[in-house]
NUDOGU-556513 format. One line per 4 residues: number of its first residue (from 1); their letters; for each residue x, y, z of C-alpha. Coordinates in Angstrom, 2 decimals. Layout:
<drenlums>
NUM	A	X Y Z | ...
</drenlums>
This chain:
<drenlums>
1	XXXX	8.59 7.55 -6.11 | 8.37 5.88 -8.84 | 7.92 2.05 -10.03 | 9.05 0.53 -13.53
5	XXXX	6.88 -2.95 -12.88 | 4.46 -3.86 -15.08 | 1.77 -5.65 -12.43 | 0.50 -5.89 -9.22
9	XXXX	3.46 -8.84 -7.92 | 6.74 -6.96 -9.04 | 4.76 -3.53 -7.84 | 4.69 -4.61 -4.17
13	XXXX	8.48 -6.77 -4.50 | 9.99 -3.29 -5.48 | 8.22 -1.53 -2.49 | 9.11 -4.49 -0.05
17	XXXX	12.40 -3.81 -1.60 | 12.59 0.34 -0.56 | 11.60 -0.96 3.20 | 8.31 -1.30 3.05
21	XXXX	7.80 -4.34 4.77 | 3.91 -4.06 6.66 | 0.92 -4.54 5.19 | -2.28 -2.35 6.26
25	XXXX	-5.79 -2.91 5.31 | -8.98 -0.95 6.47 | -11.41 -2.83 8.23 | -14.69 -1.31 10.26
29	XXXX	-13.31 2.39 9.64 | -9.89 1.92 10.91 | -6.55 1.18 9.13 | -4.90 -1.77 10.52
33	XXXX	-1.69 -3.46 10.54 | -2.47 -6.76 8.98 | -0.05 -8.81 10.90 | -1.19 -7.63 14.31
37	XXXX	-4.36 -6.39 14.14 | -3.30 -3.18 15.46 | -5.20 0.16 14.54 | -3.35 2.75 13.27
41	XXXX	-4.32 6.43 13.39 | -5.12 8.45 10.30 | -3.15 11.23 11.66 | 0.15 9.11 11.69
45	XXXX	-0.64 7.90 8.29 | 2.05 9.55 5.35 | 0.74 8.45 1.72 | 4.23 8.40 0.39
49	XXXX	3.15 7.35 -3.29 | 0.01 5.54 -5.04 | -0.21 3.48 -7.72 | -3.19 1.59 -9.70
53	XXXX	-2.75 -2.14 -11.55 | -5.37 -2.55 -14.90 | -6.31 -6.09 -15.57 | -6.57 -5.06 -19.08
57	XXXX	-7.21 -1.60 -20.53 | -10.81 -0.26 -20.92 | -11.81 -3.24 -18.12 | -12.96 -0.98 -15.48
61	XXXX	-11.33 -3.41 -12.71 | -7.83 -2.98 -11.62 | -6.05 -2.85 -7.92 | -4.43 0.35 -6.01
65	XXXX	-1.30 0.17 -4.12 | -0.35 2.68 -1.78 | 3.26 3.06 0.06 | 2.70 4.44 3.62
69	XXXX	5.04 5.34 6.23 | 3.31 5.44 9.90 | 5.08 7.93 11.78 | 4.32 6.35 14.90
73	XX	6.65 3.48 13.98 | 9.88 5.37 12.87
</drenlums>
C-alpha cells in the first residue's frame, strides 16, 4: 500500500478511508484495541503496511503509523 499524504492527519484519513477504522496501542506488553480495551494477540496481528511522519528533516523525532488487519475480527 501506498499513501500520497504529506503528514501524520491526511496519513491516518486515507487509511480510515481503505477500512481501517480501529485504533490499537500497546500498553503493559499487549496490543490493545483502544476503544475497548481489549487485548489482541500477536499471532492474529497482519502488519499490512508502515509508514513514518518527520517533523522536519534531520530532527530525529517523527511518528510511525502502521495499518493492521486482526484476523480474529474478519
Amino acid at each position: 500500500m501506498e499513501l500520497n499524504v504529506n503528514d501524520l492527519v491526511d496519513g491516518v484519513c486515507e487509511l480510515v478511508k481503505h477500512g481501517y477504522d480501529r485504533e490499537y496501542r500497546i500498553k503493559d506488553g499487549t496490543i490493545r484495541e483502544l476503544a475497548t480495551g481489549a487485548p489482541t494477540a500477536t499471532r492474529d496481528i497482519h502488519v499490512d503496511a508502515a509508514f513514518r511522519f518527520e517533523s522536519e528533516p534531520d530532527a530525529g523525532d517523527g511518528s510511525n503509523v502502521y495499518a493492521i488487519s486482526d484476523r480474529a475480527n474478519i
